[in-house]
TORMIDREN-133111 format. One record per residue: residue number from 0; residue in one letter; x, y, z negated of N, C-alpha, C in turn. Coordinates in pm, whole numbers, plus 50000, padded with zeros to 5 digits. Example, Ala and Ser with C-alpha at 12.3 -4.5 7.8 and 13.67 -1.06 7.14 Angstrom:
2
    k  r    n_u    n_v    n_w   ca_u   ca_v   ca_w    c_u    c_v    c_w
    0  A  51319  49431  49220  51230  49550  49220  51320  49670  49220
    1  S  51285  49775  49292  51367  49894  49286  51290  50003  49213
***
This chain:
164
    k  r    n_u    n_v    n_w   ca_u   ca_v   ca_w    c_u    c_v    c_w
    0  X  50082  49881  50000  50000  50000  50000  50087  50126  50000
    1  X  50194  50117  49957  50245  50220  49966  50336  50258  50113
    2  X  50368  50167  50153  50403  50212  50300  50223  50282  50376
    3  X  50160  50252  50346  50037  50267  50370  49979  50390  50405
    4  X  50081  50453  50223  50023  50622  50186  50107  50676  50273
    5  X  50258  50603  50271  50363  50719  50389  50251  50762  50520
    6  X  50189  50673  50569  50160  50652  50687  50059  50788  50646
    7  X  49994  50779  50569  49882  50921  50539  49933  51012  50486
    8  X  50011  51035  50546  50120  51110  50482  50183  51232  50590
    9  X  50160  51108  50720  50217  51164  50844  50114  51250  50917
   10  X  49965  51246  50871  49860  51265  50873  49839  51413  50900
   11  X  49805  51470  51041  49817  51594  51006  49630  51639  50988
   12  X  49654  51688  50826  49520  51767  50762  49443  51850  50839
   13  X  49351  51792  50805  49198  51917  50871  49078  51889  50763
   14  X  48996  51958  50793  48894  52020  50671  48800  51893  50713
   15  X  48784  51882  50840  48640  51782  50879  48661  51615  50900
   16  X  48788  51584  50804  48828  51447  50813  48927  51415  50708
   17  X  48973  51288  50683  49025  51241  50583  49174  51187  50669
   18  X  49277  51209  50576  49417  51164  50617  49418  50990  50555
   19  X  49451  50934  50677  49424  50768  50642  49580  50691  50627
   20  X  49646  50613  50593  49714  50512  50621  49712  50390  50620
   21  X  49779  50295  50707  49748  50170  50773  49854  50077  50788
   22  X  49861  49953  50729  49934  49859  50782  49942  49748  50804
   23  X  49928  49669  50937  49886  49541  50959  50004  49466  50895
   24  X  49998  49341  50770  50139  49245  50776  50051  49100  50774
   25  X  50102  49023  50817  50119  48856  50867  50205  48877  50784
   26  X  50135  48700  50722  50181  48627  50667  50192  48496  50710
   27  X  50295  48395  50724  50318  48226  50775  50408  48158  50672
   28  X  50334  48052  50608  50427  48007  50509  50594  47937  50549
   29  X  50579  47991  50436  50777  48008  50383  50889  48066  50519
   30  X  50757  48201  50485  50826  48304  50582  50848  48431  50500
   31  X  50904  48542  50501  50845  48654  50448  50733  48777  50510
   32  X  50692  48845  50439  50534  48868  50557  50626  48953  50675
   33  X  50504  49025  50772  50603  49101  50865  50502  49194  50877
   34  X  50554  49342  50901  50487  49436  50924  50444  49392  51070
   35  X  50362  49430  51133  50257  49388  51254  50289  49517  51308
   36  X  50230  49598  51275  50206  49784  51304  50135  49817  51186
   37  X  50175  49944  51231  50112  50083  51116  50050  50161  51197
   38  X  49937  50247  51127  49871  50308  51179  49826  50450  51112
   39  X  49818  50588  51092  49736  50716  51077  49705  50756  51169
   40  X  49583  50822  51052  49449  50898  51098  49559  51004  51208
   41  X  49459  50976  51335  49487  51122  51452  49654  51097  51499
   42  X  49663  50961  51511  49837  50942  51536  49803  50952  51695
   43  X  49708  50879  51732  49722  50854  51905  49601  50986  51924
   44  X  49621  50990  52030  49574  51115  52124  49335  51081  52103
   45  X  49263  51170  52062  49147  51125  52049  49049  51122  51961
   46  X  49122  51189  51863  49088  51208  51678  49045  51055  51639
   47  X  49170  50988  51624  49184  50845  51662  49157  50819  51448
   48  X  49149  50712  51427  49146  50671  51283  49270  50522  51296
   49  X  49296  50573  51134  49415  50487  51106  49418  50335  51184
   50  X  49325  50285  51134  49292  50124  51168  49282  50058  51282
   51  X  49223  50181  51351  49228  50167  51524  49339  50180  51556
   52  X  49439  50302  51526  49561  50301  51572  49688  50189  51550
   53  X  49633  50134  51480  49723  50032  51389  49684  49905  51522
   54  X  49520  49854  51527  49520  49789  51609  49578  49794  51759
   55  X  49558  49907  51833  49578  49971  51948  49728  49913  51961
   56  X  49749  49966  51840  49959  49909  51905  50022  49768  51889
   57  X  49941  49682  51795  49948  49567  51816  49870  49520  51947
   58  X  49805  49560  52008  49755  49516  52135  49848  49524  52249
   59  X  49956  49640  52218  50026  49667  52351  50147  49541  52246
   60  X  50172  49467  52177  50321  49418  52160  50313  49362  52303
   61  X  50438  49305  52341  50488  49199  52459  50496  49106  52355
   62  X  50484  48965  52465  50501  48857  52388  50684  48814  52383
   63  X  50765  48917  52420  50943  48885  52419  50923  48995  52241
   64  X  50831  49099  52193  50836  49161  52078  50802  49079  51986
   65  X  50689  48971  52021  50651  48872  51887  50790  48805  51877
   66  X  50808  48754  51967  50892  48667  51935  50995  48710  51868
   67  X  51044  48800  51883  51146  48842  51812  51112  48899  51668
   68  X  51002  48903  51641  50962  48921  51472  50939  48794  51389
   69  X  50896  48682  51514  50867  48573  51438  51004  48460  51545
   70  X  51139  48476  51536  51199  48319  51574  51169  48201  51554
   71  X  51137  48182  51481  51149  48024  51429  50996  48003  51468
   72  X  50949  48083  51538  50770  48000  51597  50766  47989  51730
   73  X  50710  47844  51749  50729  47808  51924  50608  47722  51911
   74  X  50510  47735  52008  50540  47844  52118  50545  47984  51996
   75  X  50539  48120  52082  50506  48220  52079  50399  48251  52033
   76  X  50307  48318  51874  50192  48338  51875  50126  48426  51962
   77  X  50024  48438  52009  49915  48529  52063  49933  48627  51957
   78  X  49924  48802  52019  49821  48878  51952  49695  48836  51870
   79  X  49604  48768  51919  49460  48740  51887  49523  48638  51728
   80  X  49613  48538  51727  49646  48448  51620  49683  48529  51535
   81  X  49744  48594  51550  49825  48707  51449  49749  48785  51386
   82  X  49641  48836  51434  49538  48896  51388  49462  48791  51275
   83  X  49432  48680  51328  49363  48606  51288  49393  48577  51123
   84  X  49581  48602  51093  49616  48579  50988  49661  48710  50925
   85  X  49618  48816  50948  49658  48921  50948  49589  49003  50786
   86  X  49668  49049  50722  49629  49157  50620  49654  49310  50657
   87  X  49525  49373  50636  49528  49497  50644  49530  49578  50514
   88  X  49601  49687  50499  49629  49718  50416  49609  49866  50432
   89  X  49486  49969  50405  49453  50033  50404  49432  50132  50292
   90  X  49458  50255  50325  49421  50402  50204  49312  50398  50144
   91  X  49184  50392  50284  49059  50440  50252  48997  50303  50306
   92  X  48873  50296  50232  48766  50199  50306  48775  50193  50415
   93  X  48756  50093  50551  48734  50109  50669  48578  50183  50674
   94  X  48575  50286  50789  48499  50350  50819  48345  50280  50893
   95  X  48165  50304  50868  48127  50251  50960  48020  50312  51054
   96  X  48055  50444  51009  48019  50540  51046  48138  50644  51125
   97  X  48137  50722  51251  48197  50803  51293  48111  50928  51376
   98  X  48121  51019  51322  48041  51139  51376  48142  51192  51536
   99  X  48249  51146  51561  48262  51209  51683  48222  51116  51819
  100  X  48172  51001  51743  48053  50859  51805  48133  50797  51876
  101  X  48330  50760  51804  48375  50630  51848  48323  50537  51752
  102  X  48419  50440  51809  48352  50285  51733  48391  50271  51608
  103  X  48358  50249  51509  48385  50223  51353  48524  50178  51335
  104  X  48607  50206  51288  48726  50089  51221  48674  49952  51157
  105  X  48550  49982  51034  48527  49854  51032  48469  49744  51151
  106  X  48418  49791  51213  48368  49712  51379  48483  49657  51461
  107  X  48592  49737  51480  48715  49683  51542  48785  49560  51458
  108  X  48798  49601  51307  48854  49469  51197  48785  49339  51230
  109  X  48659  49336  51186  48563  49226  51234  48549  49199  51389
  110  X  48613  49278  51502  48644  49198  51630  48763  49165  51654
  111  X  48871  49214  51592  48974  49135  51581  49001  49014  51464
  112  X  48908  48977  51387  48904  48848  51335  49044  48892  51211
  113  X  49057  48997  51144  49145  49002  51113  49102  48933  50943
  114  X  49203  48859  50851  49181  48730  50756  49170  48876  50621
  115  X  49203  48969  50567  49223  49019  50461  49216  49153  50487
  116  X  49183  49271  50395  49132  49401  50405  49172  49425  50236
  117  X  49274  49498  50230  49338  49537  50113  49343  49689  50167
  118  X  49192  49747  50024  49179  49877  50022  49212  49956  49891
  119  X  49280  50067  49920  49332  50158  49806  49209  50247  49673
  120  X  49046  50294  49794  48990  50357  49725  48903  50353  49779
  121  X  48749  50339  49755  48591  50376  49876  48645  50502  49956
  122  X  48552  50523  50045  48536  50603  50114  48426  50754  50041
  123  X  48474  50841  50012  48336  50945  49899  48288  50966  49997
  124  X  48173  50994  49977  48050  51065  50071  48078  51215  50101
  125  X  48145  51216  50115  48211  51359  50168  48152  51422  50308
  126  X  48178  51335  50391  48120  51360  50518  48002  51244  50569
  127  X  47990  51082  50519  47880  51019  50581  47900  50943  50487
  128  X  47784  50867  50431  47790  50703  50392  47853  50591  50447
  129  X  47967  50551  50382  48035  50435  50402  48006  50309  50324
  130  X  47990  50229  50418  47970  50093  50392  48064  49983  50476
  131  X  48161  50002  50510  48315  49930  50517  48326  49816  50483
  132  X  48345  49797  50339  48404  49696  50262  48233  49559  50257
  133  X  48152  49662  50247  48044  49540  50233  48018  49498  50421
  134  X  48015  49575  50468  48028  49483  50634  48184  49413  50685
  135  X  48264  49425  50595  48378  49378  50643  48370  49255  50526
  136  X  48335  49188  50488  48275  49103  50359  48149  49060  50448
  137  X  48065  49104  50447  47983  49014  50536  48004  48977  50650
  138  X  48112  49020  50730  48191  48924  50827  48227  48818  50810
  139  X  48290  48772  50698  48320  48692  50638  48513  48726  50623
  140  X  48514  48849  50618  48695  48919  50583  48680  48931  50462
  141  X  48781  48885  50403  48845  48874  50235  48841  49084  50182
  142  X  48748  49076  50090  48827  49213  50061  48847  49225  49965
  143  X  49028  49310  49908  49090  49349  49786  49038  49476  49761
  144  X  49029  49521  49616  49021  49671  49633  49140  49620  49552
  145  X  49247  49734  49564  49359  49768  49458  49352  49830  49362
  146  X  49331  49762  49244  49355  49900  49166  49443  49999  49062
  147  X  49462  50100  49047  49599  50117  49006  49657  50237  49079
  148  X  49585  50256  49227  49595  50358  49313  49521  50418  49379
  149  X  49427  50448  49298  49287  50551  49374  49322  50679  49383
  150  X  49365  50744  49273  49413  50855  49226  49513  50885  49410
  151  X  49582  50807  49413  49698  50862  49501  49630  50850  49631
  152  X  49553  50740  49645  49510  50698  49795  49390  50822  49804
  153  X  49277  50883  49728  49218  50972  49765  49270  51089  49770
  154  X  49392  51116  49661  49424  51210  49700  49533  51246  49829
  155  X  49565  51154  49892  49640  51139  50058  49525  51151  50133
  156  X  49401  51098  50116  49267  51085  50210  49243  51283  50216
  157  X  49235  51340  50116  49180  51462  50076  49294  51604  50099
  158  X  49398  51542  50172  49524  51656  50172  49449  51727  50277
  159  X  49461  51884  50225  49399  51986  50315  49264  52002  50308
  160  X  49218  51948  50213  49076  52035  50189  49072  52081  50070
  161  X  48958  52174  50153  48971  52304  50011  48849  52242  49895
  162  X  48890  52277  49781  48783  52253  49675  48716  52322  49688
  163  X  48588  52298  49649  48474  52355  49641  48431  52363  49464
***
């Protein structure tokens, strides 16, 4: 999680959105895990969200890049497998709502089949009702909340807005 916050970190603040961080790691026994990709809010071009971006760039690996994160696996996993065993490790709730009317982060998690959803803090009703964690759970995706780091993960979600 804390590579997580760097990532919301990189986040550049605006009033009408939350600074996110993201990191896909795989795990394969008696391996050590592997970062997959990382992802923040508004990294790719689109007022993009963490989770998507995180996915987006695991979509472009080559299969000569897996391989070289994972040697000792033959064949070569798929993207799609990797996902399949994949922990996400997120700031904020996945989103399932988006007012600029792309597709949810939680909607993309549950089509990439991804195994675990390790979240830092809900999503506040700040801007829409989030319900994330209970549709990413009724997918049938494992979800952690962490706790221990709300304090830090909302306050990375909340950099650049003004109190009211």
């Amino acid at each position: 999680m804390l590579q997580a916050l760097k990532e919301a970190g990189k986040c550049e603040p605006v009033q009408t959105a939350f600074c996110v961080g993201c990191v896909l790691v795989v795990r394969f026994p008696d391996q050590d895990p592997v970062v997959l990709s990382t992802g923040y809010s508004r990294e790719l071009p689109g007022n993009t969200h963490a989770e998507a971006n995180a996915l987006a760039k695991v979509r472009h690996l080559s299969t000569s890049h897996i391989a070289s994160l994972f040697p000792s696996l033959f064949p070569t996993p798929t993207v799609d497998a990797l996902l399949a065993r994949a922990d996400v490790y997120t700031t904020l709730e996945p989103c399932t709502v988006r007012t600029s009317g792309l597709p949810p982060c939680a909607d993309a998690l549950i089509q990439a089949k991804v195994k675990r959803c390790i979240i830092g803090v809900g999503e506040p009703d700040d801007f829409v009702k989030c319900e994330g964690a209970r549709k990413l759970q009724e997918a049938g995706i494992e979800i952690v909340w962490l706790h221990g780091m709300q304090t830090e993960c909302l306050a990375a979600a909340r950099r650049g807005h003004i109190s009211t």
